[in-house]
Structures are given as structure tokens and as C-alpha cells.
C-alpha positions in Angstrom: 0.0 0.0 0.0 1.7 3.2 -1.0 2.1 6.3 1.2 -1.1 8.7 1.9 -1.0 11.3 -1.2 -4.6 12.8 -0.3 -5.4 12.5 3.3 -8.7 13.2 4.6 -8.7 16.2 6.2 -8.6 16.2 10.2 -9.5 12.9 10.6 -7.4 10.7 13.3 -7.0 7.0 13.6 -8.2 6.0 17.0 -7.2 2.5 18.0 -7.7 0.8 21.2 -8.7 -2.8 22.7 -9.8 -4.6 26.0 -9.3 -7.9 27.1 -10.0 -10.3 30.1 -8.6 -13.5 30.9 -9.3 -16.9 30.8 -10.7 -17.7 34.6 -7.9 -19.2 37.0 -5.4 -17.7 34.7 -3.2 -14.3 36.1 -1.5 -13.9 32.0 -3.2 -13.3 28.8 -2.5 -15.8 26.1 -3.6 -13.2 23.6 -1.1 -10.3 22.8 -2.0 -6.8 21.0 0.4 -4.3 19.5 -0.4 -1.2 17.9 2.6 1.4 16.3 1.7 4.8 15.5 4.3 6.0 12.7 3.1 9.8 12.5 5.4 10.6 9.7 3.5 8.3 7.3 -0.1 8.7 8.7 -0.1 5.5 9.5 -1.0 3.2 12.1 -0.2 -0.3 12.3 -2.4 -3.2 14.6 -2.0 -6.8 15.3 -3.5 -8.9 17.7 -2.5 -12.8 18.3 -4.2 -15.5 19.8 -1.8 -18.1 21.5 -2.5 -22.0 21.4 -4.0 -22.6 24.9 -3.7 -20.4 27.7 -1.5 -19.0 30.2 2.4 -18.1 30.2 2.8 -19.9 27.4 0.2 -18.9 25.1 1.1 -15.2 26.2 4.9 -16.3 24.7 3.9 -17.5 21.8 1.4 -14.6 21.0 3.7 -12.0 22.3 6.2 -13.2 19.8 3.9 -13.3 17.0 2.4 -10.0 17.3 5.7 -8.4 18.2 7.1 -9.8 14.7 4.3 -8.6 12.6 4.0 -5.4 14.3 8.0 -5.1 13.3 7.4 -6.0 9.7 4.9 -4.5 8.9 5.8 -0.9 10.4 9.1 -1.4 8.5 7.4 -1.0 4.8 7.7 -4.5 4.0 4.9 -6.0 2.2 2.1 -6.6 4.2 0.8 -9.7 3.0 4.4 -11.5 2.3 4.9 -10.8 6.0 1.7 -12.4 7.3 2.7 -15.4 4.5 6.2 -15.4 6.4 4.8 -15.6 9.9 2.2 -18.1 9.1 4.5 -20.8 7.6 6.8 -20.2 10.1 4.8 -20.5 12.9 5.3 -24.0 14.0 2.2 -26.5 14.4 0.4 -28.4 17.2 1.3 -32.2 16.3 -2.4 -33.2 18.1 -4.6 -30.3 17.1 -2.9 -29.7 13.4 -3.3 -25.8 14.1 -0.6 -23.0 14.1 0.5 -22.1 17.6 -0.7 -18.7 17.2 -2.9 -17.4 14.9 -2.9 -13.1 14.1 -4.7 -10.8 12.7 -3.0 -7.4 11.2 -4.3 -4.1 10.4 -2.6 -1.5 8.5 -4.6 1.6 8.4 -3.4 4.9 6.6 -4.9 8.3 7.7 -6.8 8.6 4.4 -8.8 6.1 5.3 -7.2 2.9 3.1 -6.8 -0.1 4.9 -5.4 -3.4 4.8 -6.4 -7.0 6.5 -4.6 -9.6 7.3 -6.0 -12.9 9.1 -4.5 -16.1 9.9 -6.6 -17.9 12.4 -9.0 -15.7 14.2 -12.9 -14.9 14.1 -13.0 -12.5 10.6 -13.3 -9.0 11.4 -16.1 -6.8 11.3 -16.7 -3.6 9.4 -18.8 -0.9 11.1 -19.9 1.4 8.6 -22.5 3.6 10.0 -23.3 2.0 13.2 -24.6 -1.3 11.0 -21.8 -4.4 10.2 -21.5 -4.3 6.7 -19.5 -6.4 4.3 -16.6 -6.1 2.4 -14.7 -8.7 -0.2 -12.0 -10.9 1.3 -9.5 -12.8 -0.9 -8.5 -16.6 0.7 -4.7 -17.3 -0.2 -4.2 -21.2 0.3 -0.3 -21.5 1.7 -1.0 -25.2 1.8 -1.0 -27.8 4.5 -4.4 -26.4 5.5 -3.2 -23.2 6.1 -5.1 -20.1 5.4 -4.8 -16.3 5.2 -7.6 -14.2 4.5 -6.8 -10.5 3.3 -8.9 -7.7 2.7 -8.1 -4.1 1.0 -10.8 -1.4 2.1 -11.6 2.2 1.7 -12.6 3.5 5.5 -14.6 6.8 6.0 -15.3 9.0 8.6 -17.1 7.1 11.4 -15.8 3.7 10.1 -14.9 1.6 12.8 -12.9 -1.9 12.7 -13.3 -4.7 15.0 -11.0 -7.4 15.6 -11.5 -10.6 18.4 -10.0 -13.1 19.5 -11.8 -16.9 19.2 -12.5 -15.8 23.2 -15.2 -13.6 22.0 -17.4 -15.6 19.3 -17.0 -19.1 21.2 -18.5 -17.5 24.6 -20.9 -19.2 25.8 -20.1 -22.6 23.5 -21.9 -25.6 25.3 -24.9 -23.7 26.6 -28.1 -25.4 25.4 -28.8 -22.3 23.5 -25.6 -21.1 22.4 -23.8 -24.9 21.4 -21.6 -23.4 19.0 -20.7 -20.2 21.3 -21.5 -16.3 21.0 -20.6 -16.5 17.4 -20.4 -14.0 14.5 -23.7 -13.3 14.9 -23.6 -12.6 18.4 -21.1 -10.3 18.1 -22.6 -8.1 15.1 -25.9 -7.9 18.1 -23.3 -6.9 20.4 -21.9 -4.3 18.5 -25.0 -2.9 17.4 -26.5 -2.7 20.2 -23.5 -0.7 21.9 -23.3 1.6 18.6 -27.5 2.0 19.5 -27.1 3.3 22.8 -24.1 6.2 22.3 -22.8 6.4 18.6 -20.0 8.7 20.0 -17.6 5.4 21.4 -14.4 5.4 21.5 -12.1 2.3 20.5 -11.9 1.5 24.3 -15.1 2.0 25.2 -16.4 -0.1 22.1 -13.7 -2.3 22.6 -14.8 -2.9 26.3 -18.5 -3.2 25.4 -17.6 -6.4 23.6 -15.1 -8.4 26.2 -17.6 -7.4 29.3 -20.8 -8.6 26.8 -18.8 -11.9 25.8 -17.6 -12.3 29.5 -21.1 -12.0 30.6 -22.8 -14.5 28.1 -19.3 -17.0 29.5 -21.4 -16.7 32.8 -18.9 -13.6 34.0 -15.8 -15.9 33.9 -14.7 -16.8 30.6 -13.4 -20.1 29.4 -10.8 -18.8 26.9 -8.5 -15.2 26.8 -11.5 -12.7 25.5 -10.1 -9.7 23.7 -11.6 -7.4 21.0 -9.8 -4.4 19.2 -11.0 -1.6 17.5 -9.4 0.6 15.2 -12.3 4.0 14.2 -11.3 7.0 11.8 -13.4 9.9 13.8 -12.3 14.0 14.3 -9.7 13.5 16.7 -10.3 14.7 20.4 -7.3 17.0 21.7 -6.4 17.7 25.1 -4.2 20.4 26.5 -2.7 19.6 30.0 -1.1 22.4 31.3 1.5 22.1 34.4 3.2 24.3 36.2 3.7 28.4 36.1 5.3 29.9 33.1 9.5 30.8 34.0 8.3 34.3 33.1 5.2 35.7 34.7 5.0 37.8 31.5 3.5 35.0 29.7 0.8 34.1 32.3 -1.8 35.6 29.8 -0.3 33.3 27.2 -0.9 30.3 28.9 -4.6 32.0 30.5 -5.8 32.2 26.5 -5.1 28.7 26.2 -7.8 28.1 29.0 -10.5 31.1 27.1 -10.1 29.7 23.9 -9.2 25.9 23.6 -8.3 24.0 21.1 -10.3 20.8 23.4 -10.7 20.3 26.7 -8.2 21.1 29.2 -6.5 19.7 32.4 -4.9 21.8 34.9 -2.4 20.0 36.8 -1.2 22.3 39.6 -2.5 24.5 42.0 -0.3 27.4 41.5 -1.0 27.2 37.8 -4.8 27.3 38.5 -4.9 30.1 40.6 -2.5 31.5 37.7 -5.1 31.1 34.9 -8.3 32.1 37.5 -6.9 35.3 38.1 -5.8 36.1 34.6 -9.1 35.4 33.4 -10.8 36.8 36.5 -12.5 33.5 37.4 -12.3 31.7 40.9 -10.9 28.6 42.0 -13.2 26.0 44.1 -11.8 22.8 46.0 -14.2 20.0 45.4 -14.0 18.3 48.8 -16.5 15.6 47.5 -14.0 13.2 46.5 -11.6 13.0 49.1 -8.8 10.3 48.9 -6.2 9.4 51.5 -3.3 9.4 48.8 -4.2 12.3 46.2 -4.7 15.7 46.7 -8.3 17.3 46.0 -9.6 18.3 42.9 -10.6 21.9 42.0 -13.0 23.4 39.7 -12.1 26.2 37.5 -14.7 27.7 35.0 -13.9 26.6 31.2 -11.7 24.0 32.3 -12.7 19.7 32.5 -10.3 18.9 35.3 -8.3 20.9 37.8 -6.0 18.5 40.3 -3.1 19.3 42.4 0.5 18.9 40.5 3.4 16.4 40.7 1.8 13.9 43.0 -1.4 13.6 40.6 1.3 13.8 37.8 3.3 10.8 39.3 0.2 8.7 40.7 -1.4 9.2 36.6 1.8 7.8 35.5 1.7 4.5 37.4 -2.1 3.9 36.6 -1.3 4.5 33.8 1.7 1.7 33.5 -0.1 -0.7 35.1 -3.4 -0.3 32.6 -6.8 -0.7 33.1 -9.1 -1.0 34.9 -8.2 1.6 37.8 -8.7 0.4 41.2 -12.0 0.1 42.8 -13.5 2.4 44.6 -10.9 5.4 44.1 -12.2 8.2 42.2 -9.6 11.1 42.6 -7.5 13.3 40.2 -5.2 10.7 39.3 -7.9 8.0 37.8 -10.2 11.0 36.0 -6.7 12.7 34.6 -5.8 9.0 32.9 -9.3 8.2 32.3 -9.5 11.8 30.3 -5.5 11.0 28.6 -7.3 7.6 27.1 -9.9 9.5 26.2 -7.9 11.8 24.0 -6.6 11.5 20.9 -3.9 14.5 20.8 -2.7 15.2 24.1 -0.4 18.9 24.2 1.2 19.1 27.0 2.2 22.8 28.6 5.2 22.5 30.8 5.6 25.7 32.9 9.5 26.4 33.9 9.2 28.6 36.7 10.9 26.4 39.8 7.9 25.9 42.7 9.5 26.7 45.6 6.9 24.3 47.1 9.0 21.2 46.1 12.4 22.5 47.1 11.0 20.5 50.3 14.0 17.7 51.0 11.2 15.5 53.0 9.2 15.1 49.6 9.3 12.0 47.9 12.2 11.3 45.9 9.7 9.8 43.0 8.5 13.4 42.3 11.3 14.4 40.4 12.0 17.2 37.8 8.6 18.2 36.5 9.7 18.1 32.9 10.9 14.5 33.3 7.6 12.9 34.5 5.8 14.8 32.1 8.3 13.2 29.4 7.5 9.9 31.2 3.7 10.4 31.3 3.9 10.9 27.3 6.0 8.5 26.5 4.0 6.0 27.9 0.9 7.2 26.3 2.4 7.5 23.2 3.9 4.0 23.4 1.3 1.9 25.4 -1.7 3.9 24.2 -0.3 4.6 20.4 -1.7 8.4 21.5 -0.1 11.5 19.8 1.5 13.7 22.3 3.3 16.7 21.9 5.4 18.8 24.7 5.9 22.9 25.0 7.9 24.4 27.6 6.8 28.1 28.7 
């Protein structure tokens, strides 16, 4: 597929999954990867379904995903890759199946798409909140091996929807499900969650599927459930701003940001709050409603979605952020709704005030806190390389 010449205007790739796993198992045996390669509008997907379950499943998956990911973001030709993996996979002796089977998606901001499967439930096209079909060509590698592969056009609302066998054989043995979930289950699934709030993201479609597949299981699933979406939508920008600007000159700057927003907008810092409420003559409340015993409260600043306190909310983002979702139960403070609002977004524009906060020249605090400017490089590198978001940093 050759490079974007005409890409749709302002549209953004948004890809995200959700997964659960099989019951009495603590590891996935399914793996996703997704590579953002901003230079070439492009965004590349792949998710791989390990033979059984557990650590070695998640081996074998990990491996497979990790190599198509890596071909295919290198150029190389889609399909000889996935032709590459698949007979080099090695087989099950008893079951006569590949030890992994993968699908990859490779998705270019103009709305061309390619896909490649080898093994795994066929994936769906959403095209106006209704599944709809599109031609796929079977290439036979031999020895019973299959690859089915697709070339598509996507537009704006498209969405693509990828599971593992998890998802469509849910269910398999009930008296009125004996094959499982199934394609058509799935489709219902989807439709219905497109029904109640067109609006979803990848994460929260993606999530819609594993919890409705992990429900028809019984609520604990016999097989690793995961389901990944990939959805050309306007992109949803965020500007986090942190910290006071080194010059007090360009409070107003940093104010305007706040009065006329690209997005929505975080605050993360008291003293930057109180900067932007008093350039814009607006006052700055402390919700005491949601009090936690770790995190600072949250404020509430006209014009602005979330107002939290700074580095701690910064750092204790970060690690929730690491560790993935779901958050922990029962703790809604400014850390959870400041990651819950990152995933959320599509480009995050971070705001890094210089100015040194006397506040943290404290010896007693934390060691973890560090140089502002290095947890925010932190905080969007792991969004950028966890969450394949787009992230950019300016220093005032």
C-alpha cells in the first residue's frame, strides 16, 4: 500500500482494545500491539491468539504479534509478511493448528486499509453503526493453512473490529448457544452498543464487547476474551497544562489557552490554576467531594474539564497509567479522571511551565517526584507508546 497522497482532512486514527482473561489464569495468552508511525499517517495493529492459555500462550502470542508489528511498520509488504509468519509458525502435532494465529491491520490516515487474518474470528466492518460487508480474498499457503486478506476504503465514522476466538465461542456448550457467541452474536453486540451512544471510542467499544462476551461466559470466561478496534473519527485533543510559566509575563499566554481551547483542558497544579483564575478573573473551588487518602483534591475552574493538584497527581497518573486498566476500585480522585481523560484523547499537548515551585524544594518530599519536565516526558511516553496516543510537549 503506498504512502497517503490525499489524506482526509482532520481525521485521526483512534485504536484501542480490551481484554479479560481466561478464569484461574493471572497472564493473557492473547497479545495486541499497535505502532503509531506519525510521519507516514499510518498506524499499524495486530493482535495474536496463543495456542492454549496461560504463560505460554502469552509467549507465543507476544512473539507473533511483536514480529508482525515489526514488519509491517518497516514497509515491508504486508501480506508477504503475514505469509512469512504463518509458515513459520510451528504447528500443534495433536490439534494440526498454528501455535498462534494473528490478525494485522494497516490503516493509513486517508482512510485505506489493509487486512490480514490467519486464524482468528474475521473481522467486522462498522460502517454507520450497522456491520456491513466487504470482499476478502483466501490465499491457500497449503498444508491447510489459510490467510484471509482484505483491501478497504474506511470513512469517517468507520470503525474496525477485531477478536480473539474468546469472544465468538463465549458461551459454547450452553443449550442455547452450542456453538458459542458467534459472528452473529457479536454483530448484536456491536449494534447494540453503537445503538445506545454512537459517539464510542475504541476502548469504550472495545470494552463493550469483552464485558458482553464475558457476561454470556457466565462472568468468567473459558478462553482469553479480547476485542480491538481501530475508528477514523475528528480527533479529540487535550491540553494539559503544568506548572507556572518561568516568566510571569506569559501568564496571559498560557490563560488564553484556558478562554479559547483547542479541546478540553486539564490543569495539573494548584499554583497554575490560581495563575489562569486570576488572569481570566475566574475563581478557583476545592471539590471536597471526592476525598482520597493518597491524592490531593480536585478543584473546579470555569472553562476547564479537570483541575488537580500537581506532581503527586502527575506521578500517581503515571503509574495507573503503566499498570493499565481497569483503575482500582473504589478510588475516584485526580489521578484516575486525569488517565481516564489521557485515554480519552486522541492528541494530548502538554504545557510544561519552567518557573521552579518553591513548594518542592522541600527535602522531605518524595524522591519519585522528580524534575517536572521529566515525569511529564514519562507520562507521554507512555501514552504515546502503550496507548499509540499522539502527544506533543511545549515548555513556557
Amino acid at each position: 500500500m503506498a504512502p497517503a497522497e490525499s489524506p482526509v482532512a482532520g481525521l485521526f486514527i483512534d485504536a484501542d482494545f480490551a481484554q479479560v482473561c481466561k478464569r484461574g489464569q493471572g497472564v493473557a495468552g492473547d497479545t495486541v500491539v499497535v505502532r503509531r508511525i506519525p510521519e507516514e499517517g499510518r498506524l499499524v495493529a495486530v493482535l495474536a491468539d496463543g495456542l492454549g492459555s496461560g504463560v505460554k500462550a502469552a509467549v507465543l502470542s507476544t512473539l507473533t504479534a511483536t514480529i508482525a508489528a515489526r514488519h509491517t511498520s518497516d514497509g515491508r509488504d504486508v501480506r508477504r509478511s503475514a505469509e512469512l509468519i504463518a509458515r513459520t509458525l510451528p504447528e500443534c502435532s495433536v490439534r494440526r493448528i498454528g501455535y498462534s494465529t494473528f490478525t494485522i491491520l494497516d490503516v493509513l490516515d486517508d482512510g485505506r486499509a489493509r487486512v490480514i487474518n490467519s486464524g482468528n474470528p474475521h473481522s467486522v466492518l462498522v460502517r454507520g453503526g450497522t456491520p456491513s460487508s466487504y470482499a476478502v480474498e483466501v490465499i491457500d499457503l497449503g498444508d491447510e493453512r489459510l490467510l484471509r486478506a482484505a483491501e478497504l476504503r474506511l470513512g469517517e465514522g468507520d470503525r474496525l473490529v477485531v477478536c480473539s476466538d474468546g469472544v465468538t465461542q463465549s458461551g459454547m456448550g450452553r443449550a442455547d448457544l452450542p456453538f458459542g457467541w458467534g459472528a452473529d452474536g457479536l454483530t448484536a453486540g456491536l449494534v447494540e452498543a453503537l445503538g445506545a451512544d454512537r459517539r464510542l471510542s475504541a476502548r469504550a467499544l472495545a470494552g463493550s464487547v469483552v464485558e458482553a462476551a464475558r457476561q454470556v461466559d457466565g462472568g468468567a470466561p473459558h478462553d482469553d476474551t479480547t476485542c480491538l478496534v481501530v475508528h477514523l473519527r475528528r480527533p479529540r485533543r487535550l491540553t494539559v497544562i503544568t506548572g507556572p510559566p518561568y516568566d510571569a509575563e506569559h501568564d496571559a499566554q498560557v490563560a488564553a489557552m484556558v478562554a479559547e481551547p483547542l479541546g478540553r483542558v486539564a490543569i495539573c497544579g494548584g499554583t497554575t490554576a490560581e495563575i489562569v483564575g486570576r488572569e481570566l478573573g475566574r475563581r478557583v473551588d476545592i471539590d471536597l467531594k471526592a476525598i482520597d487518602p493518597e491524592i490531593p483534591p480536585m478543584g473546579e475552574l470555569e472553562g476547564v474539564d479537570l483541575v488537580t493538584e500537581g506532581m503527586i497527581t502527575l506521578s500517581a497518573c503515571q503509574r495507573l497509567l503503566e499498570g493499565g486498566p481497569p483503575w482500582p476500585a473504589g478510588r475516584d480522585n485526580g489521578a484516575t479522571r486525569l488517565a481516564d481523560l489521557l485515554i480519552d484523547s486522541d492528541i494530548i499537548d502538554f504545557v510544561i511551565g519552567t518557573r521552579v515551585n518553591e513548594a518542592h524544594q522541600d527535602p522531605t518530599l518524595p524522591v519519585e517526584l522528580g524534575i517536572r519536565r521529566n515525569l511529564i516526558k514519562g507520562l507521554a511516553a507512555v501514552l504515546r507508546d502503550r496507548y499509540a496516543r499522539q502527544t506533543s510537549l511545549r515548555y513556557v
